[in-house]
C-alpha atoms as one frame of an Amber mdcrd trajectory, in Angstrom:
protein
   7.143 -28.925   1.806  10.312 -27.958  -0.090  12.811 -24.937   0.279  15.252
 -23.661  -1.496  17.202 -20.607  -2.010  16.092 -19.032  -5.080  18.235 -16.457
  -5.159  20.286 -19.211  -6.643  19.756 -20.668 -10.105  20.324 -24.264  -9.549
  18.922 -24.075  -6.390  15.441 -22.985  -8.025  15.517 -25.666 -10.792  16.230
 -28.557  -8.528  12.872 -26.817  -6.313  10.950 -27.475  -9.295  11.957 -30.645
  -9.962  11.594 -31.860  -6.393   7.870 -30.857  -6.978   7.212 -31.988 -10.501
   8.736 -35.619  -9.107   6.712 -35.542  -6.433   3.150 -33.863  -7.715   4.219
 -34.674 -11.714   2.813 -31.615 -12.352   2.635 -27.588 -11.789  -0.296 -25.817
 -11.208   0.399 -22.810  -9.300   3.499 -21.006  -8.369   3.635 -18.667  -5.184
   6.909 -16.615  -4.652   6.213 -14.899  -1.300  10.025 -14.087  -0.865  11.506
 -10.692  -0.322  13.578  -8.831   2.372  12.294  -5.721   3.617  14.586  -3.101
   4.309  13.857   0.679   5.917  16.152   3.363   6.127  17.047   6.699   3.945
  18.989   6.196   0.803  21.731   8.457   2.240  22.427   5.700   4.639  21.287
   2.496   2.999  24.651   2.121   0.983  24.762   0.119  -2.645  25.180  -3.269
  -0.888  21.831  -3.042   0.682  20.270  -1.896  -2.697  22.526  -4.875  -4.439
  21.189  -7.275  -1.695  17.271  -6.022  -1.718  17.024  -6.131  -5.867  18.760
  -9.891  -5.721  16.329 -11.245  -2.826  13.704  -9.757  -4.114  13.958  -9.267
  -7.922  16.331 -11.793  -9.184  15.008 -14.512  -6.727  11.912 -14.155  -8.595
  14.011 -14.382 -12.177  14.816 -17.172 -11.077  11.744 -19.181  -9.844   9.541
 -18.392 -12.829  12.793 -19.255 -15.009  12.576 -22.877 -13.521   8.728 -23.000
 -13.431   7.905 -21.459 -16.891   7.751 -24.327 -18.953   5.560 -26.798 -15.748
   3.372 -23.757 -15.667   2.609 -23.322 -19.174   1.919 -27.165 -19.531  -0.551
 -26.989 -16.754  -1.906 -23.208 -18.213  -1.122 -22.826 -14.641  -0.935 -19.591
 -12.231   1.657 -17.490 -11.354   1.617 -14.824  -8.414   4.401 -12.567  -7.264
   4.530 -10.476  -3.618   5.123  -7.087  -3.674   3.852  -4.113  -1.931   1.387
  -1.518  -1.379   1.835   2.165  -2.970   3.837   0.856  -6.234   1.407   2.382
  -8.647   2.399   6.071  -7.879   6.179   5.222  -8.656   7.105   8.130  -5.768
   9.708   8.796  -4.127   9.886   7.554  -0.763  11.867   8.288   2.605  12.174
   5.072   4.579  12.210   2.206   2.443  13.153   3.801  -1.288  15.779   0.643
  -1.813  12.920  -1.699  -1.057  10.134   0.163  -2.999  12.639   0.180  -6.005
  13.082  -3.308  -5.763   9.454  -4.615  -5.586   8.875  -1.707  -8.681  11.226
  -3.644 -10.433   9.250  -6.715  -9.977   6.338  -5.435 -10.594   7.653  -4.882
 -14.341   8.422  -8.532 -14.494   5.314  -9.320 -13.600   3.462  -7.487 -16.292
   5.935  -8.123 -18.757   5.446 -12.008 -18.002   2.190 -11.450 -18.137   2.137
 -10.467 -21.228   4.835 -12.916 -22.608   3.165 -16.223 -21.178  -0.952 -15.031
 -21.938  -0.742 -16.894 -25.223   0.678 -19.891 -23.420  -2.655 -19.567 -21.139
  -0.327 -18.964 -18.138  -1.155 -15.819 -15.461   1.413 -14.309 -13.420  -0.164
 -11.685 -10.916   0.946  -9.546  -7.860  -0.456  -8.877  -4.839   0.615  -6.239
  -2.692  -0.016  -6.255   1.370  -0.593  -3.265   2.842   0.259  -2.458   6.938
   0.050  -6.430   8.074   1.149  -6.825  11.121   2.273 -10.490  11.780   5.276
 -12.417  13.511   8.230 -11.252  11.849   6.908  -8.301  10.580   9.188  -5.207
  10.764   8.677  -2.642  13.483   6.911  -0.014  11.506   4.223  -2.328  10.397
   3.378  -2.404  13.983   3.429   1.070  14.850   0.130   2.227  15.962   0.261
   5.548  14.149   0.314   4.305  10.640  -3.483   2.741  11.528  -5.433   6.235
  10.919  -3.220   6.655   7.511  -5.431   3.706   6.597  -8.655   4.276   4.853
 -10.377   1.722   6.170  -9.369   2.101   9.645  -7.811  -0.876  10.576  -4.434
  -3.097   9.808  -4.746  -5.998   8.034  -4.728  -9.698   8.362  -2.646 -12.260
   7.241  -5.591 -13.955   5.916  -7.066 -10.913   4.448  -3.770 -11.600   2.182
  -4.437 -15.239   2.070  -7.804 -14.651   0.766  -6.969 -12.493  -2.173  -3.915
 -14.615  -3.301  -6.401 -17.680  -3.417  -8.983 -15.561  -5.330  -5.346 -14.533
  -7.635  -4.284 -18.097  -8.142  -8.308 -19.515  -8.388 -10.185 -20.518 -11.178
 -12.677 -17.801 -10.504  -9.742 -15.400 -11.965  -9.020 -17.166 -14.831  -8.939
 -13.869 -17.046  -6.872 -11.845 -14.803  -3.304 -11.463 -15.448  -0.716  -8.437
 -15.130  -2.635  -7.014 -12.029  -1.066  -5.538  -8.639  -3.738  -6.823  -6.144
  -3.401  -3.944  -3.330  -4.441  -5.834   0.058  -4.005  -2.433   1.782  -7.470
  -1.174   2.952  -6.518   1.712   0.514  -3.518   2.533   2.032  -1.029   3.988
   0.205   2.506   4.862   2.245
């Protein structure tokens, strides 16, 4: 396994290095990074917002920066987390710093998309919904959001694992530019 902080440039290109050394080549690139942050705008403060877009925007800048040129030897697979409820582009109460920051990505992601299709590279995102897990924040496990959900139930972690696989698979080879919703139809 290798790490890195992505959030720094150098960091990111040694990552991919470390894995075309190893592996000698790139297939498939995962960023699952991103803080989550909750909280009214009023009292989130432009640090937060500064610290939200660079974990989660410019950490992905970053990482597809460094893997771009592995990926498009491969015609590899890119795929991008973000989350549920970006395509109404609303405002929100509790996490608007967040939401904002994942929107953000979500333009990348089309946009490189669209940039690396004739290079026969796909960069997707996928979207979890309310998945509660270890680590999660306290409002994905709050009981009340379950009946907000269409389906009636929370999610799994390997509901999400399941769709990125299908993302990332051969079986989507003609998919790009998509925001995968793993949300039971969910939106917050």
């Amino acid at each position: 396994m290798h790490r890195a902080d992505l959030e720094d440039e150098e960091e990111a290109r040694a990552l991919v290095a470390a894995v075309l050394e190893k592996d000698g080549r790139l297939d498939t690139f995962v960023h699952a990074v991103g803080d989550f942050s909750s909280g009214p705008l009023a009292t989130t403060g432009a640090a937060e917002v500064r610290r939200l877009l660079e974990n989660n925007v410019l950490s992905a800048v970053h990482a597809f920066d460094a893997a771009r040129e592995a990926l498009r030897a491969t015609r590899g697979s890119a795929l991008f987390f973000g989350v549920a409820g970006l395509e109404g582009l609303r405002g929100r109460r509790e996490s608007a710093a967040y939401a904002a920051a994942k929107s953000a990505l979500l333009v990348l992601v089309r946009s490189w998309a669209l940039e690396e299709a004739p290079y026969g590279v796909r960069v997707n995102l996928i979207s979890p919904g309310v998945i509660p897990h270890d680590g999660a924040s306290p409002e994905t496990h709050d009981p009340r959001r379950i009946p907000r959900i269409p389906m009636g139930y929370a999610g799994t972690p390997e509901d999400v694992a399941a769709a990125a696989e299908f993302l990332v698979s051969a079986d989507a080879r003609h998919v790009t530019g998509v925001d995968l919703p793993v949300a039971g139809g969910w939106q917050p």
